[in-house]
PLY file of the C-alpha trace (Angstrom):
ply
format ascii 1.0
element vertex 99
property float x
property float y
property float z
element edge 98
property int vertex1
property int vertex2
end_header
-2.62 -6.32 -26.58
-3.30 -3.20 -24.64
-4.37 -4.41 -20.46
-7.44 -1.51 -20.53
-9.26 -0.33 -23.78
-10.60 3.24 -24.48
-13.87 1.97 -23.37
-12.27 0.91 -19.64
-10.71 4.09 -19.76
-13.87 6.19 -20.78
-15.87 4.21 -18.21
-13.54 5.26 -15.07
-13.70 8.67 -16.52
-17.60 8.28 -16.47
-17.24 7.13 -13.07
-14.44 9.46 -12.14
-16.78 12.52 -13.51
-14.09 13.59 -15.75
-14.62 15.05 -18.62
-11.59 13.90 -21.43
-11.46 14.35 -25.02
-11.01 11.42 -27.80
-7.05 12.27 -27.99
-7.17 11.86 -23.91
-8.85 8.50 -23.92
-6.32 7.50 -26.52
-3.19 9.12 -24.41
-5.13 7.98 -21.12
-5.29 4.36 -22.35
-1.43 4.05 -23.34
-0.46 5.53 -20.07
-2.32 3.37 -18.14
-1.13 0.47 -19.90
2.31 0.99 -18.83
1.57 1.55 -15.06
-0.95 -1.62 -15.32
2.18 -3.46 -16.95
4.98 -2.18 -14.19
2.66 -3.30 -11.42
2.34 -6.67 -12.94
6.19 -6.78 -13.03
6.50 -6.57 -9.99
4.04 -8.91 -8.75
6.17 -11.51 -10.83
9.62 -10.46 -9.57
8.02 -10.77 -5.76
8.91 -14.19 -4.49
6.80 -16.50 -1.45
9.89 -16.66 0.66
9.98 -12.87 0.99
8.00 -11.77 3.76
6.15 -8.31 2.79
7.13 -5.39 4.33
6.26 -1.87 5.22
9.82 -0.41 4.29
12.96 -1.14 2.71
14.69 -1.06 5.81
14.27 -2.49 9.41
12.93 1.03 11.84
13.92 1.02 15.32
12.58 2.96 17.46
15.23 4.83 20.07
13.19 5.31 23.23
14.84 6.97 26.53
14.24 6.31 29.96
11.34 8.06 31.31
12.65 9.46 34.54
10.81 12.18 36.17
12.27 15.44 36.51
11.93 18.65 38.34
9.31 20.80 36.74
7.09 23.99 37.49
4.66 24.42 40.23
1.24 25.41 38.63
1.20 28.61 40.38
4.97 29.25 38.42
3.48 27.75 35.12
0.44 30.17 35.61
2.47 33.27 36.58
3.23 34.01 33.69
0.07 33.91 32.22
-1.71 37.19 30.59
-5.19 35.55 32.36
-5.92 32.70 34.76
-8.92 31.00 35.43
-9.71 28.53 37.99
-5.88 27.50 37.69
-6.17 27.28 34.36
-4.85 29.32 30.80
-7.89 31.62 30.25
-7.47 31.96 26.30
-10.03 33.74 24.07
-12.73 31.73 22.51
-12.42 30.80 18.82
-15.48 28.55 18.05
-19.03 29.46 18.85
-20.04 27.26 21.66
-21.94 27.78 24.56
-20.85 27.17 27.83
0 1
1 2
2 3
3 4
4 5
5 6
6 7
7 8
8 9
9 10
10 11
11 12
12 13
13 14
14 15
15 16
16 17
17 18
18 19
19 20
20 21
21 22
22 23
23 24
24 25
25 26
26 27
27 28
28 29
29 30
30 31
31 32
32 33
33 34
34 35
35 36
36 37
37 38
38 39
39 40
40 41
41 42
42 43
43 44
44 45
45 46
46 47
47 48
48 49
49 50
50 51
51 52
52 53
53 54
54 55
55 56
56 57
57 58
58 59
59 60
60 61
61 62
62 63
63 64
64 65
65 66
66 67
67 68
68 69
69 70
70 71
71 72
72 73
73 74
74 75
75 76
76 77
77 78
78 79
79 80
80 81
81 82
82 83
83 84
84 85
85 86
86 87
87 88
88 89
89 90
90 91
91 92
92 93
93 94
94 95
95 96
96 97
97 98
């Protein structure tokens, strides 16, 4: 027996605001049998002893040692700016805002 009918399928389309044909409920409906069928594979092959997991793998992260460095002054940073402002990067404006 099929896991969702034409009328489950018409009813999310409903929902959906989708307009589909007769044939698509009919293609629709087989197609969304099989995914509804993998997924419940899976959920049986997926055991209690297996802790869930984000990914397939382990991720480690690979962090260095954050040791300051020698860097530019703001008046070097700022010298070679086209415009300055209040020892800031004057840029132009892009949104409409008031000041």
């Amino acid at each position: 027996m099929a896991a969702i009918s034409r009328e489950e399928v018409a009813h999310l389309a409903r929902l959906s605001r989708l307009a589909v044909t007769e044939e698509e409920l009919d293609r629709f409906a087989g197609q969304l049998d099989v995914i509804l069928q993998s997924v419940a594979r899976v959920g049986e092959v997926a055991a209690d002893d297996i802790p869930p997991t984000s990914h397939s793998v382990p991720l480690t992260n690979v962090y260095r040692e954050d040791v300051p460095a020698p860097s530019l002054t703001q008046e070097e940073a700022l010298s070679g700016a086209p415009d300055a402002y209040e020892a800031r990067f004057r840029v132009p404006r892009i949104l409409d805002e008031e000041e």
